[in-house]
ZABARO-152875 format. One record per residue (C-alpha): residue in one letter; x, y, z. Coordinates in pm, whole numbers, padded with zeros to 5 digits. Layout:
# residues N
+------+--------+--------+--------+
: type :     c1 :     c2 :     c3 :
+------+--------+--------+--------+
:    A :      X :      Y :      Z :
...
+------+--------+--------+--------+
//
This chain:
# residues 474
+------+--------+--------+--------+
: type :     c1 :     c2 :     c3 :
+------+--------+--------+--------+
:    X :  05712 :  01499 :  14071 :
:    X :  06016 :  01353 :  14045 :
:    X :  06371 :  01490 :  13936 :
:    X :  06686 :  01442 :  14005 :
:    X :  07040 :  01617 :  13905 :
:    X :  07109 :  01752 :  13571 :
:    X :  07294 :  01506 :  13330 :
:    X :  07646 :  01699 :  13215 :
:    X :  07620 :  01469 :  12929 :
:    X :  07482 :  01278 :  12664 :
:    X :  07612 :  00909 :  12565 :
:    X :  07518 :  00904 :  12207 :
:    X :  07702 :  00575 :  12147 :
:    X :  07397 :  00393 :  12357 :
:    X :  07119 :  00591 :  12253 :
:    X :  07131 :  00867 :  11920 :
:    X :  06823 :  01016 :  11705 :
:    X :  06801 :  00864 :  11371 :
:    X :  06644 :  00918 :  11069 :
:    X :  06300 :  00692 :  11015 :
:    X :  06409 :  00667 :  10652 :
:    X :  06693 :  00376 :  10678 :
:    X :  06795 :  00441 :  10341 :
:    X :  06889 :  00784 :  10435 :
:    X :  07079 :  00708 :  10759 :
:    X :  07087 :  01052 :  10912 :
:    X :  07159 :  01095 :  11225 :
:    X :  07140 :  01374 :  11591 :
:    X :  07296 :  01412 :  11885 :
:    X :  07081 :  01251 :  12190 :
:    X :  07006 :  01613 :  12276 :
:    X :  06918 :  01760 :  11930 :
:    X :  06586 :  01949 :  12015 :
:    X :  06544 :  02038 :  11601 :
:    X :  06384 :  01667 :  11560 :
:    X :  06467 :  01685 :  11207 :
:    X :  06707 :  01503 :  10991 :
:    X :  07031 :  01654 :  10912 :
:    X :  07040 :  01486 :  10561 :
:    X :  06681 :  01453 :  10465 :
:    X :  06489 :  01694 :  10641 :
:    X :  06225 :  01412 :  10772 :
:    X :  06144 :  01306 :  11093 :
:    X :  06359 :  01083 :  11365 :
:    X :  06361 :  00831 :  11588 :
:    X :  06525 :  00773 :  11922 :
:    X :  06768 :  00503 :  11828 :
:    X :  06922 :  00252 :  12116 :
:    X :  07274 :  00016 :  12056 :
:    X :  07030 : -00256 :  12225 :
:    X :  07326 : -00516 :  12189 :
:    X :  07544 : -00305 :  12477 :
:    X :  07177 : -00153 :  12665 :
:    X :  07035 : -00443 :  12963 :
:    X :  06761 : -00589 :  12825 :
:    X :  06489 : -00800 :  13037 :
:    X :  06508 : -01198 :  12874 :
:    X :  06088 : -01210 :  12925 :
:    X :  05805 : -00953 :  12988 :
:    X :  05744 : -01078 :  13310 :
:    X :  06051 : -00964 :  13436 :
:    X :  05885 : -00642 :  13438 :
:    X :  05646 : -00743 :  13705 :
:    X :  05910 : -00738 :  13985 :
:    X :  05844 : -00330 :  13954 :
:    X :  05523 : -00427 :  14122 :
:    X :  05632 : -00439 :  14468 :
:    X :  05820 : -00103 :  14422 :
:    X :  05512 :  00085 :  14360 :
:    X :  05646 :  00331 :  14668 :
:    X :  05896 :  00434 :  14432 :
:    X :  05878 :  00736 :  14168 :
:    X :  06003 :  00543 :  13824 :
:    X :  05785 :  00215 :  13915 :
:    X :  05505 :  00357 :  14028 :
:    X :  05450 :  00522 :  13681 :
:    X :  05302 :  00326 :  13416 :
:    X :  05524 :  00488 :  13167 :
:    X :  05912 :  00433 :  13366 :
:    X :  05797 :  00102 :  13515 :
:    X :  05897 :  00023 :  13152 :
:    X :  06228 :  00186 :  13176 :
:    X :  06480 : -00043 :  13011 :
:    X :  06234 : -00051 :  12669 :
:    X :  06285 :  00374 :  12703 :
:    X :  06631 :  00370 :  12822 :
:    X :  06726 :  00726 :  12726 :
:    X :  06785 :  00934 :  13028 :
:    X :  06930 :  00862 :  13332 :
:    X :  06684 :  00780 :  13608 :
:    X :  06781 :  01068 :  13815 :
:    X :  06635 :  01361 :  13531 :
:    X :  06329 :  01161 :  13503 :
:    X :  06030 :  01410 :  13516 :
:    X :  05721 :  01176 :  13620 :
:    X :  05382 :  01262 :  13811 :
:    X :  05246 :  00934 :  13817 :
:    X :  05142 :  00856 :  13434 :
:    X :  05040 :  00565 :  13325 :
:    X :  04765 :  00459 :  13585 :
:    X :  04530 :  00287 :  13323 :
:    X :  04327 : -00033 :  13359 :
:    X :  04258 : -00265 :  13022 :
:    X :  03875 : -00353 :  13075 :
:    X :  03682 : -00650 :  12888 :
:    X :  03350 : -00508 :  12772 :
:    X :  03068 : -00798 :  12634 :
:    X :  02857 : -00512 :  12603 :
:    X :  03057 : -00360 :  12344 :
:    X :  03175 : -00681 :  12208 :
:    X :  02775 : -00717 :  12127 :
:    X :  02765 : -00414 :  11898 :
:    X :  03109 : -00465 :  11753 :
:    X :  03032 : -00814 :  11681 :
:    X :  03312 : -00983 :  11831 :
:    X :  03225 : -01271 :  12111 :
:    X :  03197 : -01237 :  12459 :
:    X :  03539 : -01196 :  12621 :
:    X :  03699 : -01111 :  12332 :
:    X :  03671 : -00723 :  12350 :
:    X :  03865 : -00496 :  12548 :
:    X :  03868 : -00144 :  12596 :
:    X :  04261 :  00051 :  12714 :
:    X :  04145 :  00307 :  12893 :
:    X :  04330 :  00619 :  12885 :
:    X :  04116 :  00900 :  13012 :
:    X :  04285 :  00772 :  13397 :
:    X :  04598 :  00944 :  13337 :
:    X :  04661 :  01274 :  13546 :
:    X :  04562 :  01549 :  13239 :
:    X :  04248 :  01313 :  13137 :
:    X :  04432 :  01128 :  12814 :
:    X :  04658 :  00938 :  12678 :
:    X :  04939 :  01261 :  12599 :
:    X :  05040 :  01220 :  12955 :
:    X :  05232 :  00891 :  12880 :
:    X :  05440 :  01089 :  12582 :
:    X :  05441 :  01408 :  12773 :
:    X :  05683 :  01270 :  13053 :
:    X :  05917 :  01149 :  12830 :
:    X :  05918 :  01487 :  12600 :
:    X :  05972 :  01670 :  12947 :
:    X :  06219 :  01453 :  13079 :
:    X :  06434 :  01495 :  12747 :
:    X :  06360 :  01857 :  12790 :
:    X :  06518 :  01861 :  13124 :
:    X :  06787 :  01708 :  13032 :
:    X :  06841 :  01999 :  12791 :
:    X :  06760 :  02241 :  13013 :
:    X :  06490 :  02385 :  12814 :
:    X :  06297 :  02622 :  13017 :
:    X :  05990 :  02684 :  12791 :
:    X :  05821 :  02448 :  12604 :
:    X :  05542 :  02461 :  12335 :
:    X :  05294 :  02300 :  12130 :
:    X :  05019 :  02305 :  11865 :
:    X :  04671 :  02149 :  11992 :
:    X :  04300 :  02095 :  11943 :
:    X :  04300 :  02036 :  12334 :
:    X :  04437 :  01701 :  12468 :
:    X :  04843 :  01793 :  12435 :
:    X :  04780 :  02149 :  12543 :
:    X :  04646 :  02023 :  12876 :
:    X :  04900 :  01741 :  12878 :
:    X :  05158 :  02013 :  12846 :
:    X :  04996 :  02288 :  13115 :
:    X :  04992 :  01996 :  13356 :
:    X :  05328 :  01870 :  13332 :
:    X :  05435 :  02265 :  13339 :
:    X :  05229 :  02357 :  13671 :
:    X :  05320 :  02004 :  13814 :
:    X :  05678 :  02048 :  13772 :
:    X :  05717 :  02384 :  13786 :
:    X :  06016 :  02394 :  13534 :
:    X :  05933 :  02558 :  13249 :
:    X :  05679 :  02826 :  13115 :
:    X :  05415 :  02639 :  12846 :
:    X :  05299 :  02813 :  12536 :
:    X :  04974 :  02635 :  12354 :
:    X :  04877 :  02738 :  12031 :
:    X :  04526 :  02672 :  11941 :
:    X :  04315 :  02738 :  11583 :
:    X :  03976 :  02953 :  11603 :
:    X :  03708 :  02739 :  11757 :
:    X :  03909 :  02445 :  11723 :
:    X :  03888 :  02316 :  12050 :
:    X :  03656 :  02205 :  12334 :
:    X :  03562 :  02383 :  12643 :
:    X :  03668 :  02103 :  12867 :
:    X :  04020 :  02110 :  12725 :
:    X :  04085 :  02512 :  12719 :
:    X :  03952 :  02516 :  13093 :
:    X :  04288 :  02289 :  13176 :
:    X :  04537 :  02452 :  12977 :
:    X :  04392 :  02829 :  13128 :
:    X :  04350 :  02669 :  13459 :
:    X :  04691 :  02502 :  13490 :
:    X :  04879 :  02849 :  13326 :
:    X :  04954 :  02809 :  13000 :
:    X :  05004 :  03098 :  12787 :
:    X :  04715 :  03040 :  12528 :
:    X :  04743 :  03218 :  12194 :
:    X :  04445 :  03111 :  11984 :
:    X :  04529 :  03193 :  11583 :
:    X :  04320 :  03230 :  11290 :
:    X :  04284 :  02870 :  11136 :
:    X :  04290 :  02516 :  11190 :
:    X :  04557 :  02258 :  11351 :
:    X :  04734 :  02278 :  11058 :
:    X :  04829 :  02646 :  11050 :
:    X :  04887 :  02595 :  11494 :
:    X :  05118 :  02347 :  11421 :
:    X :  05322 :  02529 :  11074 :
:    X :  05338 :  02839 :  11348 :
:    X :  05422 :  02670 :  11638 :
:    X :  05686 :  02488 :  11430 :
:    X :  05816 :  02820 :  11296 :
:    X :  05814 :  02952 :  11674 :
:    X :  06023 :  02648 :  11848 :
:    X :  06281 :  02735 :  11564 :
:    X :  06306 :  03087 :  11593 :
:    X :  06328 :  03171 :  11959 :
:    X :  06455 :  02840 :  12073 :
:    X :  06137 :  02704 :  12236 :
:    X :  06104 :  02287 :  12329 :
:    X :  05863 :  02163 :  12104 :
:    X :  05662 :  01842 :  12264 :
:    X :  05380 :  01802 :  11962 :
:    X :  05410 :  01464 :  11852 :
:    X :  05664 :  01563 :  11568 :
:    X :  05917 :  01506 :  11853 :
:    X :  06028 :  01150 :  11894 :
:    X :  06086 :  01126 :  12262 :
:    X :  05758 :  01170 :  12325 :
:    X :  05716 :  00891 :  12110 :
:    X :  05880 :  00687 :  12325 :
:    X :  05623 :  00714 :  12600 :
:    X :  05328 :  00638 :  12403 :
:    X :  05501 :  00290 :  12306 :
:    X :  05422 :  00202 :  12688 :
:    X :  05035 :  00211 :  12609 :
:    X :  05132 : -00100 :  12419 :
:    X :  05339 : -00235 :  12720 :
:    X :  05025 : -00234 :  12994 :
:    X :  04812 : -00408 :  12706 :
:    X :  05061 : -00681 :  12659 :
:    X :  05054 : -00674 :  13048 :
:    X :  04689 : -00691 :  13107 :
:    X :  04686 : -00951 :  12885 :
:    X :  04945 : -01171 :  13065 :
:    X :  05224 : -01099 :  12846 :
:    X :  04984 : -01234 :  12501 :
:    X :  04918 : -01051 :  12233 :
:    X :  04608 : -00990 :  12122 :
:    X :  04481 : -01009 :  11748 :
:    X :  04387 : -00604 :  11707 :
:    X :  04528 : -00333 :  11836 :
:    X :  04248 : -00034 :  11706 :
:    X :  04340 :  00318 :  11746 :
:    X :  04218 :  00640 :  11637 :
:    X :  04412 :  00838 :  11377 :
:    X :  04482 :  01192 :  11370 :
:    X :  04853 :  01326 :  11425 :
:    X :  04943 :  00956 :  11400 :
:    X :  05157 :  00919 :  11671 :
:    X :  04976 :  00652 :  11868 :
:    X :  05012 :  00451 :  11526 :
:    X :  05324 :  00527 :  11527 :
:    X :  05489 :  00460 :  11843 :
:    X :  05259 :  00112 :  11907 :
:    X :  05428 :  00019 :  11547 :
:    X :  05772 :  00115 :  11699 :
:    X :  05721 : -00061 :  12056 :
:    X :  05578 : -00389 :  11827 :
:    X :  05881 : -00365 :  11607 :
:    X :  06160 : -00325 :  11895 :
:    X :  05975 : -00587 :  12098 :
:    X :  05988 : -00810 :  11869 :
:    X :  06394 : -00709 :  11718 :
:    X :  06457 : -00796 :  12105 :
:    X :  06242 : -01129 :  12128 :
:    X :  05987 : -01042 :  12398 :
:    X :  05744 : -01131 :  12207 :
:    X :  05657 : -01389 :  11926 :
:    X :  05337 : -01272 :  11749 :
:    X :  05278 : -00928 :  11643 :
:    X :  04886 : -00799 :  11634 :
:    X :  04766 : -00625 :  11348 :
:    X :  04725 : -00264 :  11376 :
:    X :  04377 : -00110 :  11240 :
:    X :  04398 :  00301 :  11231 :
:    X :  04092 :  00423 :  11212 :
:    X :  04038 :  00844 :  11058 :
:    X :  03761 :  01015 :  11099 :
:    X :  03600 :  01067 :  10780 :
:    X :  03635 :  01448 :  10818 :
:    X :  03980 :  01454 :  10844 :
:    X :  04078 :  01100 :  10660 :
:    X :  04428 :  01199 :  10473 :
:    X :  04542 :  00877 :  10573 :
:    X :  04298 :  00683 :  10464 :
:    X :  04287 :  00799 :  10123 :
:    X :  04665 :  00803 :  10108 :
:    X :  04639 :  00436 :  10172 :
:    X :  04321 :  00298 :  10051 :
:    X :  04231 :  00531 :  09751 :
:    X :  04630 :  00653 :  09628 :
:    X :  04811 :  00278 :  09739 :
:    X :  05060 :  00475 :  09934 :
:    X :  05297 :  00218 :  10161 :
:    X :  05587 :  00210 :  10348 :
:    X :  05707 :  00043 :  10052 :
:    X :  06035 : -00089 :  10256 :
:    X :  06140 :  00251 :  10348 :
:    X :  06066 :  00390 :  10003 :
:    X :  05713 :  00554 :  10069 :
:    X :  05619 :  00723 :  09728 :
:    X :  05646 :  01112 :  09824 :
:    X :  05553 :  01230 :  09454 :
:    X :  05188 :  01089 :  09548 :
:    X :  05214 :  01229 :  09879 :
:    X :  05371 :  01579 :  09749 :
:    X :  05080 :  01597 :  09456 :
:    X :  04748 :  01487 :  09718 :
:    X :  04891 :  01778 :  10005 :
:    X :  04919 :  02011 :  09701 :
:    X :  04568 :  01919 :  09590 :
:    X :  04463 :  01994 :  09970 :
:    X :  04625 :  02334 :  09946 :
:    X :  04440 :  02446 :  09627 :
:    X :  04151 :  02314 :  09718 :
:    X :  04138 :  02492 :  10052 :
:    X :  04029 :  02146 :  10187 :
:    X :  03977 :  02154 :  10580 :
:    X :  03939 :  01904 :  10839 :
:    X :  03575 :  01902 :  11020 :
:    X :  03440 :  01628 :  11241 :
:    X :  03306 :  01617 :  11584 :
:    X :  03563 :  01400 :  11703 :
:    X :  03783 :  01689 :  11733 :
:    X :  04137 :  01510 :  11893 :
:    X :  04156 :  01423 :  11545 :
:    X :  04033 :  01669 :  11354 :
:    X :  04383 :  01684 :  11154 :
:    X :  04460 :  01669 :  10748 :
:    X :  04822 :  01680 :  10778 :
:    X :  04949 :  01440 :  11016 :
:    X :  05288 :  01499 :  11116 :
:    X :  05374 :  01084 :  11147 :
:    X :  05231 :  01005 :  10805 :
:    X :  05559 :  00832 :  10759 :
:    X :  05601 :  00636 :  11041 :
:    X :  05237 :  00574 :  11080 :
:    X :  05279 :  00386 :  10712 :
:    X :  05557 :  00191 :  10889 :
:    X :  05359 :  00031 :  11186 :
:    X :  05100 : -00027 :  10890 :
:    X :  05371 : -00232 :  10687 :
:    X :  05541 : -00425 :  11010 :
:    X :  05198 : -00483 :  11201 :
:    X :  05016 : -00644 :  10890 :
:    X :  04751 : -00293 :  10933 :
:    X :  04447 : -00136 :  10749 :
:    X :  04379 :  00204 :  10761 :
:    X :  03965 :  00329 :  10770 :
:    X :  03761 :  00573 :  10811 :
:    X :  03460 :  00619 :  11019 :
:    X :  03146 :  00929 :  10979 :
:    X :  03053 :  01130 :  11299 :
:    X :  02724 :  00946 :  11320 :
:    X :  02914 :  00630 :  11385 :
:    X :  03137 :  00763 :  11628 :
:    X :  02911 :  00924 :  11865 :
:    X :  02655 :  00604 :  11799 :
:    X :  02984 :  00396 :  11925 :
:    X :  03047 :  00663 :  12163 :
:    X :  02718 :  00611 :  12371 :
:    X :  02756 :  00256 :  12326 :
:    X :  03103 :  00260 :  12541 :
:    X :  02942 :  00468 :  12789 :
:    X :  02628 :  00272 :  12867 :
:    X :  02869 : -00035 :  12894 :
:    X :  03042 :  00183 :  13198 :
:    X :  03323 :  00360 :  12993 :
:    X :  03294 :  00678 :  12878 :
:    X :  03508 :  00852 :  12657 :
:    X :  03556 :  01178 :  12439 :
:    X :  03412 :  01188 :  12069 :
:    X :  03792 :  01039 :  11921 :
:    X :  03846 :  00743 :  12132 :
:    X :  03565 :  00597 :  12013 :
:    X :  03615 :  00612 :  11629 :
:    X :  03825 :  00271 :  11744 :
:    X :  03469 :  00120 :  11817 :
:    X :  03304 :  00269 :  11508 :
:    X :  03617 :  00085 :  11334 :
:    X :  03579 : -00214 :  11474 :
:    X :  03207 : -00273 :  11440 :
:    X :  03317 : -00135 :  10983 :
:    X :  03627 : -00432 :  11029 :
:    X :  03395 : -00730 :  11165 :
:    X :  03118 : -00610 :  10916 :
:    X :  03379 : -00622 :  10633 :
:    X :  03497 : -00969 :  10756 :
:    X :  03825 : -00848 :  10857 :
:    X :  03822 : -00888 :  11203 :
:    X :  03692 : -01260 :  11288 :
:    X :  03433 : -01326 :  11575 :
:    X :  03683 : -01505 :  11733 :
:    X :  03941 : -01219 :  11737 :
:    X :  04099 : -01063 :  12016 :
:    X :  04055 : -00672 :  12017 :
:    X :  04171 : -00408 :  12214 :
:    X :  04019 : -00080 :  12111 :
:    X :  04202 :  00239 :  12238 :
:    X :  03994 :  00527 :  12423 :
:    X :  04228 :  00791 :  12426 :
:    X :  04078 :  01016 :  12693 :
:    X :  03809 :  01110 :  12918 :
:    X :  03403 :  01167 :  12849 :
:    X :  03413 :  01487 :  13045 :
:    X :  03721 :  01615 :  12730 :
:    X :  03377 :  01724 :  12532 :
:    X :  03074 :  01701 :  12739 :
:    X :  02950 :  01933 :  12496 :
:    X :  02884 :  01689 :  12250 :
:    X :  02786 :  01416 :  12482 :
:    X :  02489 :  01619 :  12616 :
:    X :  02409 :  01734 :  12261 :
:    X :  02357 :  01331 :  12141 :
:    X :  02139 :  01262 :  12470 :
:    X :  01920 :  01603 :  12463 :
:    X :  01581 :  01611 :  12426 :
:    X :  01655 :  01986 :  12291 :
:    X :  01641 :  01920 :  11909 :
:    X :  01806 :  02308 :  11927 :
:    X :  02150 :  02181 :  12102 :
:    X :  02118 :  01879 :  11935 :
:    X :  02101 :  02068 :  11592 :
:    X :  02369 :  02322 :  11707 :
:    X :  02620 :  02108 :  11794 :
:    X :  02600 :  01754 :  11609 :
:    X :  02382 :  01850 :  11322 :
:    X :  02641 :  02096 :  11150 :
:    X :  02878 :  01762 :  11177 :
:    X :  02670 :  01577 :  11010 :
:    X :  02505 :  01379 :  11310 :
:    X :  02128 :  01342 :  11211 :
:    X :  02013 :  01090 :  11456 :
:    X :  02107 :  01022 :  11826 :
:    X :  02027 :  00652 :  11802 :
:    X :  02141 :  00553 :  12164 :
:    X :  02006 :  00853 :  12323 :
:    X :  01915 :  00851 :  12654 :
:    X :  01725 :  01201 :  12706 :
:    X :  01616 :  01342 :  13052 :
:    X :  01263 :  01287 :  13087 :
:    X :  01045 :  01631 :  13183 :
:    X :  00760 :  01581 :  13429 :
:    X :  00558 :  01799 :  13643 :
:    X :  00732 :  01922 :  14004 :
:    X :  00479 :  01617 :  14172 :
:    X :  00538 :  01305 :  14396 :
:    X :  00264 :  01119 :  14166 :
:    X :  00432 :  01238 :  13805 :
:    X :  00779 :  01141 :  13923 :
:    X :  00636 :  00794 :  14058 :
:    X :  00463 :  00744 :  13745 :
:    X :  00770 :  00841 :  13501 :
:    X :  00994 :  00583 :  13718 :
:    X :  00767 :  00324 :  13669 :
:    X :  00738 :  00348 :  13322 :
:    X :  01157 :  00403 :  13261 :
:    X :  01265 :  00228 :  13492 :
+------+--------+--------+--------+
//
């Protein structure tokens, strides 16, 4: 951990919260914790005068931070990028070493996609210290909570913030974390961290949805730091996921950037680091930006696709919006898929998610449970594995090249959000030979085959049968 003296104040000339809305041009105070438009009620961004901020002239400027990998801010893969997050002094950052994520070509996924060979990469978040990507978002949230002096913080969850926030709590030992979680909403793997690291865990009757109206209602009334992804610092940290692809890559961009979609703040903050990146010329070619729903929770898919909802310039058309959420309501229409990091109908970032659409030339599509977990096994018998969500940007890949979209020739990095072991449950369901689990766990999400399985084979306890069964599988 890292942290330093409390700033006494905030310079809101250099850096302000502004409405995402430019039409509306609301603005906060650098330490507003409400995240909410004054004028509007919508959601912010963190705003920087980049004409009077130092900017580097090229990327590579940012590999000098290499040799000061002894030191706190450059050793993390999020404040390595500092001048692209300039918001806090240096001395309140909060870091525990973020960010420490490799960008690996995989021809063995490229093969099922259907992209050539060398042309397929896979960001691979499940490195970070809580086991996904919410670690590079969660040390910016904390830092800006520090800087407020916040000394509880809370969030809504189906698993992968909850134990992003429990870590950064127990690591820092600064604040008290509160995780609200719906009724079997959430995987075994991911409660174990948030109990184990002491979070206060109150679990509430309902879905992500109702966790995160409550949780909302809770930050408001008894003054509580809210670090779901409705807050725009953290935000600001998930843009560097976009900064150590560009770096992998030798400062090129690559054709695709494909990420799941649930809350839609990856979407959103890659769209944001793409459009700052290129407002500051670092970079000459933006890549296209596929977000990819499950189909069990695919509000922004048919938002897009099926109700030709936009960014429309800043002009999104909330009537439509207003009239499908009201549908969802009377309807009593739930979110259900396996791929449970994204097992969300209301995503907080709809708006800014249909920005990065507009600016990064996007598509939005869905993708079933049987595809993901097919895709799923796929990344982890190329060496990768990853939870059920991460790889519903494989399953969208291999729909894109089958739809034409994406060319053979493309570039594409595919985003695994977090670790295999987030929901082993699942994992060992698709590879059992028990047709039981199997049925228990995949087949009430609508998994009926386990087409890449690779079940334990039973033998007799004898040196002969064991012989025999390694000859024939292996």
């Amino acid at each position: 951990m890292h942290s330093g003296t409390m700033t006494s104040s905030f310079n809101d000339n250099l850096v302000f919260q502004r409405c995402v809305i430019p039409q509306c041009g609301g603005t906060n105070s650098l330490d507003d914790t409400s995240f909410c438009c004054p004028k509007c009620g919508g959601i912010m961004d963190v705003a920087y005068d980049w004409d009077r901020l130092p900017v580097p002239k090229s990327l590579k400027d940012f590999e000098a931070k290499w040799m000061l990998r002894h030191q706190p801010l450059p050793f993390s893969g999020v404040w390595r990028f500092y001048e692209l997050l300039p918001f806090a002094p240096p001395s309140s950052v909060l870091t525990i070493g973020e960010g420490q994520t490799l960008l690996r070509q995989s021809d063995h996924v490229a093969q099922y996609v259907g992209v050539n060979n060398g042309n397929l990469f896979l960001q691979y978040e499940g490195m970070n210290p809580s086991g996904s990507f919410k670690d590079n978002g969660m040390t910016a949230a904390f830092t800006h909570a520090h800087m407020t002096g916040a000394k509880r913080a809370a969030c809504a969850s189906t698993g992968n913030t909850s134990a992003s926030l429990a870590v950064y709590c127990s690591a820092t030992g600064l604040m008290r974390g509160i995780v609200f979680i719906g009724s079997g909403k959430i995987s075994y793997g991911k409660l174990a961290q948030a109990l184990d690291h002491g979070a206060l865990t109150i679990q509430i009757a309902g879905d992500f949805d109702d966790a995160m109206q409550r949780v909302q209602q809770i930050a408001k009334k008894m003054g509580i730091y809210l670090v779901n992804s409705i807050n725009p610092f953290r935000l600001e940290g998930q843009k560097t996921v976009m900064y150590r692809v560009l770096e992998a890559l030798r400062w090129e961009s690559p054709d695709w950037i494909v990420v799941p979609g649930g809350n839609l703040g990856n979407s959103s903050s890659f769209g944001k680091a793409f459009i700052e990146l290129k407002q500051l010329g670092l970079i000459s070619k933006v890549p296209r930006l596929a977000v990819i729903n499950a189909a069990g929770a695919n509000t922004f898919n048919l938002l897009t696709n099926m109700n030709s909802v936009s960014w429309n310039k800043g002009e999104p058309n909330k009537p439509v919006m207003n009239q499908f959420f009201t549908e969802m309501d009377t309807q009593n229409r739930r979110a259900s898929t396996i791929a449970s990091a994204i097992e969300i109908n209301r995503p907080v970032n709809l708006v800014k998610g249909l920005r990065a659409i507009e600016f990064c030339n996007g598509v939005v599509r869905e993708t079933n449970d049987q595809e993901i977990m097919d895709a799923k096994a796929k990344v982890g018998a190329g060496g990768m594995g990853c939870e059920p969500a991460s790889a519903a940007s494989v399953a969208g890949a291999k729909k894109l090249r089958a739809e034409g979209v994406i060319a053979p020739s493309d570039r594409v990095v595919c985003i695994l959000t977090a670790h295999q072991m987030k929901d082993s449950t699942a994992t060992v369901a698709y590879h059992s030979s028990d047709q039981k689990t199997f049925d228990e766990v995949l087949g009430v999400r609508g998994v009926r085959r386990a087409g890449f399985a690779n079940r334990a084979v039973q033998v007799p306890n004898s040196l002969e049968d064991i012989v025999k069964a390694i000859e024939v599988y292996a």
